[in-house]
C-alpha positions in Angstrom: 0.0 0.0 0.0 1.1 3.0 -0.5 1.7 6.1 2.0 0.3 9.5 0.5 1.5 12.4 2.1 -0.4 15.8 2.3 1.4 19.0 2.9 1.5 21.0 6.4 0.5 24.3 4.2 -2.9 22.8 3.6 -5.5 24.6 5.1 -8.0 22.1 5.5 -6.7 18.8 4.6 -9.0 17.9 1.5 -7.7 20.7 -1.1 -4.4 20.0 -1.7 -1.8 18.0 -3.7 -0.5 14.6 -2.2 2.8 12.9 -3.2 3.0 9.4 -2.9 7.0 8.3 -2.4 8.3 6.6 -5.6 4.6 7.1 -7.0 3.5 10.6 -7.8 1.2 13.2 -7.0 -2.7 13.3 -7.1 -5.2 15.7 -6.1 -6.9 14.8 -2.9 -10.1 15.4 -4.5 -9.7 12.4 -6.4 -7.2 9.9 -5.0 -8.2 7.1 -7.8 -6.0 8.5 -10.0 -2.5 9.7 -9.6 0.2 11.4 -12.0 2.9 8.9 -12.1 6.3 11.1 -11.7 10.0 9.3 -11.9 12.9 10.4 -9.5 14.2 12.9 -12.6 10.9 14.4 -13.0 10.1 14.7 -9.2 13.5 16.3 -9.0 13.1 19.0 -11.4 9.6 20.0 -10.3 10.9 20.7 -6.7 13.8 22.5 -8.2 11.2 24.9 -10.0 9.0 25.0 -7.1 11.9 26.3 -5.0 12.7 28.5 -7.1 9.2 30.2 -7.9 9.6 29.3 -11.3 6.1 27.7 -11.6 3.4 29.0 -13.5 -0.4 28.8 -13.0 
């Protein structure tokens, strides 16, 4: 089974993104389904999120 984890800067605990180690991400609106993300990937989207390089 796999652990989903939410993040602390959720403000109520059912809007947010969960990441899944070695899995992915999903909304936590609809945990069926997940966005499967490998360790390159996973790596570069923190990078950008660090960096405030995301976009909307």
């Amino acid at each position: 089974m796999i652990e989903w984890r939410k993040s602390t800067y959720s403000p109520n605990g059912t809007d947010c993104v969960e990441v899944g180690h070695g899995v992915g991400v999903r909304d936590s609106k609809a945990p069926t389904t997940h966005l499967a993300l490998g360790p390159a990937a996973w790596s570069a989207f923190l990078t950008a999120a660090k960096a405030d390089k995301l976009t909307r």
